[in-house]
Backbone as numpy.savetxt, mean C-alpha at the origin, in Angstrom:
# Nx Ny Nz CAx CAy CAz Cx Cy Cz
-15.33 -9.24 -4.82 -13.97 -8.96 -4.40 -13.37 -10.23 -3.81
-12.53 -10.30 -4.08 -11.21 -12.26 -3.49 -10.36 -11.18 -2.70
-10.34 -10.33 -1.57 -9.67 -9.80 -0.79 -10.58 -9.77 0.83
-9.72 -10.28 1.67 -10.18 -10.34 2.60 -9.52 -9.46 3.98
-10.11 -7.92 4.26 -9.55 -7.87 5.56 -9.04 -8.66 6.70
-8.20 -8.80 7.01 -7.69 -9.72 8.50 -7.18 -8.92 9.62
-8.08 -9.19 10.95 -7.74 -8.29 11.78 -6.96 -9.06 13.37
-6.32 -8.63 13.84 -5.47 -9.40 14.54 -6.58 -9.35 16.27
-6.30 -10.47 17.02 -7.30 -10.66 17.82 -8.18 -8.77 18.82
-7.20 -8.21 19.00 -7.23 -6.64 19.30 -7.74 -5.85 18.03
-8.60 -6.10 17.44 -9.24 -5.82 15.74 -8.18 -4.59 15.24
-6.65 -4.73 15.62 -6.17 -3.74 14.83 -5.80 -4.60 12.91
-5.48 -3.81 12.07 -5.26 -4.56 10.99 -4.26 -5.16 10.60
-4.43 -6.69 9.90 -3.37 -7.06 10.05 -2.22 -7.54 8.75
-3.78 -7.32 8.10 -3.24 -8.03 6.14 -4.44 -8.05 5.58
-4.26 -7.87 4.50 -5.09 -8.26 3.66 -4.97 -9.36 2.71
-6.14 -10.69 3.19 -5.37 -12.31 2.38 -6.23 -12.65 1.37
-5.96 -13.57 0.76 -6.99 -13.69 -0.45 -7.93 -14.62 0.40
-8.91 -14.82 -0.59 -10.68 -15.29 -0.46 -10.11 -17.07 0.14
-8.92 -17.44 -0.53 -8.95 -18.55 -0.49 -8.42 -18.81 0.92
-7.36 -18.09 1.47 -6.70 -18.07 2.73 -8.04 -17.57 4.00
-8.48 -16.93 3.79 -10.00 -16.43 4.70 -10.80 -17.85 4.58
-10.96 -18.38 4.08 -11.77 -19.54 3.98 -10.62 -21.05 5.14
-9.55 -20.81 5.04 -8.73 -21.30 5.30 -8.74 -21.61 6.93
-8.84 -20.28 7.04 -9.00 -20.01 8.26 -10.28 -20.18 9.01
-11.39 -19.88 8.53 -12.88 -19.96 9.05 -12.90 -21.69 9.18
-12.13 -22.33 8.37 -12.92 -23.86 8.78 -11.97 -24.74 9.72
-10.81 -23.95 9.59 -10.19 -24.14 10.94 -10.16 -23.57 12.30
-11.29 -22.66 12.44 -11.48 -21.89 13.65 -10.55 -21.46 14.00
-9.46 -20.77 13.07 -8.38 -19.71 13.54 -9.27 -18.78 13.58
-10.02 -18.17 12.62 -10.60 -16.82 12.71 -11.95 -16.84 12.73
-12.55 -15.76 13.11 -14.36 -15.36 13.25 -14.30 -14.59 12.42
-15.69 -15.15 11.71 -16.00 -13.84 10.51 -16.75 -13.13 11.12
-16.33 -11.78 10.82 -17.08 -9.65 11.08 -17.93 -9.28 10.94
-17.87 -9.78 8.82 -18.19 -9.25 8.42 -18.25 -9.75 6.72
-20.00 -10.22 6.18 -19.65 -11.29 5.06 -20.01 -10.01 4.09
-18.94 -10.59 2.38 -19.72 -10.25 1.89 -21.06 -10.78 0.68
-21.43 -10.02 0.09 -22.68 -10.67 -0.94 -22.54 -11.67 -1.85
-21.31 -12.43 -1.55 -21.00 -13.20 -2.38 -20.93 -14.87 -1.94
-21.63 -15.92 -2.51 -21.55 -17.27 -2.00 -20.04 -17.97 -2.37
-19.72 -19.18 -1.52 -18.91 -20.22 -2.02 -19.54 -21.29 -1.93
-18.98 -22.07 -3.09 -20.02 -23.61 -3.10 -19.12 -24.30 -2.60
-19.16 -25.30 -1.96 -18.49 -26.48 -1.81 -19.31 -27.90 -2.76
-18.78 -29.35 -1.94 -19.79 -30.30 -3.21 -20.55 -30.27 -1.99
-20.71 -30.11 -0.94 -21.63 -30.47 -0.10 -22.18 -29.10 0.93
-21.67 -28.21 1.02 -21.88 -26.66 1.51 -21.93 -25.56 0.57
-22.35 -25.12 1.25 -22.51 -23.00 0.51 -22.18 -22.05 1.84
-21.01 -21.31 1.65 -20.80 -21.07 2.74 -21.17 -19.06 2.04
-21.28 -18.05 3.15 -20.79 -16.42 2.57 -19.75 -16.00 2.72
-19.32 -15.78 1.29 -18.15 -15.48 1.78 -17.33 -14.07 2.61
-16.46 -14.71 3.63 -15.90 -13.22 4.67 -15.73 -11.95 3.41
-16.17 -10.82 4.74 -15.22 -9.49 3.86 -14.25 -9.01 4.59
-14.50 -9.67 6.19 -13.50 -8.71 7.39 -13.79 -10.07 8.44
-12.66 -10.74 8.71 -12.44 -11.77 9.59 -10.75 -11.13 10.55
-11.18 -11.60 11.70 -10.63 -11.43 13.32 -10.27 -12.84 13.44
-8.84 -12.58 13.81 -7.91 -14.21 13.95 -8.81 -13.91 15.70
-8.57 -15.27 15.89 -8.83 -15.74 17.30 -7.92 -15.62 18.08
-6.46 -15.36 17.91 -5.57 -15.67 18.67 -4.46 -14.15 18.32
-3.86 -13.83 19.47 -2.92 -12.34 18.75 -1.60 -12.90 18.27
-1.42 -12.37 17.81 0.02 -12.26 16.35 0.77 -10.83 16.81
1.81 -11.21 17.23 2.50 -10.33 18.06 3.82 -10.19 16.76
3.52 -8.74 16.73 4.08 -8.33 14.86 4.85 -7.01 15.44
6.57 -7.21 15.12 7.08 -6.31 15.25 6.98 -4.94 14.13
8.01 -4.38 14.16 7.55 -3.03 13.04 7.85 -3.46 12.02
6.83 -3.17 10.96 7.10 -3.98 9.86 7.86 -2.85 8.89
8.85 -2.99 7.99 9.32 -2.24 7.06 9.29 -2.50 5.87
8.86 -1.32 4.80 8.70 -1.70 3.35 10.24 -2.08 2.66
10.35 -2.36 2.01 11.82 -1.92 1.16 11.95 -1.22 0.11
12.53 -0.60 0.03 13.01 0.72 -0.46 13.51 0.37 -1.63
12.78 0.36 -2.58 13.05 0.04 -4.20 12.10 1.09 -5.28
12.74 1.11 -6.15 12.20 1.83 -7.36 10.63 1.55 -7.53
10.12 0.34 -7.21 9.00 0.18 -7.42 7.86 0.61 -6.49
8.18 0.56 -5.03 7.86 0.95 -4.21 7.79 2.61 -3.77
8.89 3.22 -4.28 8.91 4.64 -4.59 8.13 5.06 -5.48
7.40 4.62 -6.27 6.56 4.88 -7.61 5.44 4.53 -7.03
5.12 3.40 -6.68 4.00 3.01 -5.60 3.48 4.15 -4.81
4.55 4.79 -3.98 3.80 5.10 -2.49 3.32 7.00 -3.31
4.37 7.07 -4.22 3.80 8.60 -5.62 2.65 8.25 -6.30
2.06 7.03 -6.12 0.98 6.91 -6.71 1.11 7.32 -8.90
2.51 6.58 -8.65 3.12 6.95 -10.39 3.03 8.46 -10.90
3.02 9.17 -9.90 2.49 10.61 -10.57 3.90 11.25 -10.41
4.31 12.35 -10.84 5.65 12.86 -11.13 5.46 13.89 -10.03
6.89 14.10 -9.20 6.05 15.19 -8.16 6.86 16.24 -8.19
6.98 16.54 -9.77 7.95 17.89 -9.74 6.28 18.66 -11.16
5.72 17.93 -11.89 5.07 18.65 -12.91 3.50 17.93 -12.77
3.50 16.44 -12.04 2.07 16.18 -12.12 1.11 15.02 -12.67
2.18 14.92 -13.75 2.06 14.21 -14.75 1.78 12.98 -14.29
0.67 12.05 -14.81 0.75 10.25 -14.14 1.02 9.36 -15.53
2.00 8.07 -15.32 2.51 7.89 -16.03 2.60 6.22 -15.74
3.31 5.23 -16.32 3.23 3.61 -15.85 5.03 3.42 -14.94
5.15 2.40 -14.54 6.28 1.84 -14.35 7.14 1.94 -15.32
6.81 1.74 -16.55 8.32 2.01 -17.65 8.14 3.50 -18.00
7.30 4.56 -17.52 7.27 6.15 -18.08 7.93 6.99 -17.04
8.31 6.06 -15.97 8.67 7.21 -14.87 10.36 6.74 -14.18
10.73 7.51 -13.39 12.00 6.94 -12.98 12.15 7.72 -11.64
13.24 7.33 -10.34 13.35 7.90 -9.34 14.15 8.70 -9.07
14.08 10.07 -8.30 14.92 11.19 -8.65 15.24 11.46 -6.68
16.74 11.79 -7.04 17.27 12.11 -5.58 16.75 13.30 -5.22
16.29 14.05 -4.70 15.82 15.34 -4.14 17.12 16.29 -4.24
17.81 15.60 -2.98 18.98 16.39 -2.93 20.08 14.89 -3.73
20.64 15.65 -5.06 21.32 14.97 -5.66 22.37 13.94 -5.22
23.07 12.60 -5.31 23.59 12.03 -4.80 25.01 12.77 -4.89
25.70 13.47 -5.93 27.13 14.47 -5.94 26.84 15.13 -4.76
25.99 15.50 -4.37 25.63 16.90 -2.99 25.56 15.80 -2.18
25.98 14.86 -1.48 25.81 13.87 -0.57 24.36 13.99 -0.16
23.29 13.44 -1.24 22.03 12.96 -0.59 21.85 11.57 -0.54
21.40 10.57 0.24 20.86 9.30 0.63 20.20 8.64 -0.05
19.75 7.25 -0.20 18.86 6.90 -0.71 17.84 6.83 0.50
16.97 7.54 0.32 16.13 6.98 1.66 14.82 7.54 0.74
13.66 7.15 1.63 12.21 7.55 1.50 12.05 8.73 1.47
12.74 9.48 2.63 12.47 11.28 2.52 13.57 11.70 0.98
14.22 11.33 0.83 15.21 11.94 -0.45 14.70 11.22 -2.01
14.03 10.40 -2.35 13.31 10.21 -3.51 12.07 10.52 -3.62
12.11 10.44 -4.90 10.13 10.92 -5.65 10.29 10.35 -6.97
9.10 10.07 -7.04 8.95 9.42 -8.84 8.90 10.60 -9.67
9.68 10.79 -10.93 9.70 11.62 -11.84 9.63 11.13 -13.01
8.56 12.24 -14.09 8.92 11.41 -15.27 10.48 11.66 -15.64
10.71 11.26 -17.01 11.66 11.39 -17.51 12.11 12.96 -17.99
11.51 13.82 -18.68 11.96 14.70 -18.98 11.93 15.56 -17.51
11.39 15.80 -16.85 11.54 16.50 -15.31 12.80 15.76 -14.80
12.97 14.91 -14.80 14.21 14.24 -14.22 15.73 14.53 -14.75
15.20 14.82 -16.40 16.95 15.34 -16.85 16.65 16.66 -17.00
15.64 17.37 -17.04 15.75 19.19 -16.38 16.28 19.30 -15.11
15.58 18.51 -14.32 16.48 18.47 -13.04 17.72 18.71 -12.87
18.32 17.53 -13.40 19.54 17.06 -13.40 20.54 16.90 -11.91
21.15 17.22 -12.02 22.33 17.65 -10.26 22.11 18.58 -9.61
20.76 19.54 -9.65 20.50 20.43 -8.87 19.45 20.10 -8.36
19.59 20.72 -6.79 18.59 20.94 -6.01 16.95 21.53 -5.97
16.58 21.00 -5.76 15.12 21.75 -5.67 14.98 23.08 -6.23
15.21 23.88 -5.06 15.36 25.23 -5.16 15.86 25.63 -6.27
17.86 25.25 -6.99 18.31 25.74 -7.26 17.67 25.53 -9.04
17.45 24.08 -9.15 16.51 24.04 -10.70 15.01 25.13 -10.66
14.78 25.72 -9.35 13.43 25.96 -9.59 12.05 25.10 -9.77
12.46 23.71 -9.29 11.31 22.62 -9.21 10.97 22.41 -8.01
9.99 23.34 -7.44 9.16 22.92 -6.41 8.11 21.51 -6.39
8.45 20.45 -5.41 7.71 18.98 -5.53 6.48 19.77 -4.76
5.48 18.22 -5.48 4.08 18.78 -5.53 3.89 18.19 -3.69
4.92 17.53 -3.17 4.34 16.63 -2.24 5.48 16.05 -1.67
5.64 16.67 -0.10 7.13 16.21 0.50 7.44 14.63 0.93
8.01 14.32 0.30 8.63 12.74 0.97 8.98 11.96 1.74
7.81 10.93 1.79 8.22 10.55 3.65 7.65 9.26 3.22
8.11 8.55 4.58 8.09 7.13 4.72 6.58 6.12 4.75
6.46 5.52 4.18 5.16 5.24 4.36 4.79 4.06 4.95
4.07 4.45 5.66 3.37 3.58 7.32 2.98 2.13 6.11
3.41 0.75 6.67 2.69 -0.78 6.39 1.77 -0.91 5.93
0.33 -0.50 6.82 -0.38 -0.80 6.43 -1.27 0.05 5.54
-1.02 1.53 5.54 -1.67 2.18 4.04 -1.10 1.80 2.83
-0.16 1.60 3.08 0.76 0.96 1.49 0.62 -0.25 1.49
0.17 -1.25 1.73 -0.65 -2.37 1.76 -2.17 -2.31 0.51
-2.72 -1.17 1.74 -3.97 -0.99 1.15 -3.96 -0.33 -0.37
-2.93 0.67 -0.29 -2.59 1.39 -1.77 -2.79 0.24 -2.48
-2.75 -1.30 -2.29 -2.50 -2.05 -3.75 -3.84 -2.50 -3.84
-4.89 -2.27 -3.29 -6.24 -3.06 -3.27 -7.11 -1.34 -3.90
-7.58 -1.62 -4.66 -8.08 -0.90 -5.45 -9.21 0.03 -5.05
-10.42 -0.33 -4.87 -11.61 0.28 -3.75 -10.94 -0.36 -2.57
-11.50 0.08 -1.64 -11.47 0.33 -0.13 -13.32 -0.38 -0.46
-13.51 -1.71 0.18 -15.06 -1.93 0.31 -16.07 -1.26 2.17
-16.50 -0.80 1.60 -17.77 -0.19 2.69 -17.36 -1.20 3.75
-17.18 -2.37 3.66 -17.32 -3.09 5.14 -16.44 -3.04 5.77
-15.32 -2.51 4.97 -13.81 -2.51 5.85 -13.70 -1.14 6.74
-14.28 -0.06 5.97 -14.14 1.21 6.42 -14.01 1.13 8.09
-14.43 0.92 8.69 -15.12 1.17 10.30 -13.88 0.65 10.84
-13.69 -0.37 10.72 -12.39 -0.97 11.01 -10.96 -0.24 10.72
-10.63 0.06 9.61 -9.89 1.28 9.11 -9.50 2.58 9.40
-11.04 2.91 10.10 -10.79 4.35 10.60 -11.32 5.46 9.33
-11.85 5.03 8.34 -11.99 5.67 7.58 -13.69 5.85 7.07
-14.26 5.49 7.79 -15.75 5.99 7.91 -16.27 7.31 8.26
């Protein structure tokens, strides 16, 4: 894995950087490594292990971070799945659907979209939930930094878990 947990001096989480940026850091004594994993780096004159979970030395004082609110990111946080029938589908098979229709004064926001495929989306059409009879599989809400972070890293590796909260 070329992904490296980074945890801010208070081991809460802080990013996830590539192999090359973790290395970056270890030989500049910004950060202590956690946690290596099974994997070497050569240098012409070293072999170092490489981090799986490195702790900056110093705190990083990080206000609230916010995603932005785009089509892609709405499909993202649905995990591409349609949340009126189920269906999982790519970035060009799906499209974003107002909950409560934009004619009915609904918002663009996080709670008022969901990824839909295409044909659920023009059954839909300008009606409401209820009133089409399309109950969503999964109510819509905003999604916290750092799980939608992690959504883009594929496994979750064993060494991160503990740290995570998810052990």
């Amino acid at each position: 894995m070329n992904s490296v947990l980074l945890l801010n001096e208070t081991y809460e989480p802080l990013s996830v950087c590539s192999l090359n940026r973790a290395m970056i850091l270890m030989i500049n004594h910004r950060a202590t490594v956690l946690e290596n994993s099974d994997r070497m780096i050569h240098s012409v004159s070293q072999a170092f292990e490489a981090p799986a979970v490195m702790k900056l030395n110093y705190y990083v004082r990080r206000g609230r971070r916010e995603i932005p609110l785009t089509k892609r990111n709405v499909l993202r946080r649905d995990g591409f799945i349609c949340q009126y029938c189920g269906k999982k589908g790519t970035a060009a098979d799906m499209t974003v659907d107002h909950v409560i229709p934009k004619c009915q004064s609904g918002s663009d926001s996080w709670e008022n979209l969901v990824c839909a495929c295409i044909d659920c989306n023009l059954k839909k059409g300008d009606k409401t939930v209820s009133s089409a009879r399309m109950p969503l599989k999964r109510k819509p809400r905003k999604p916290h930094f750092f799980t939608f972070v992690l959504s883009s890293v594929n496994d979750v590796p064993d060494s991160w878990r503990q740290y995570l909260f998810l052990s």
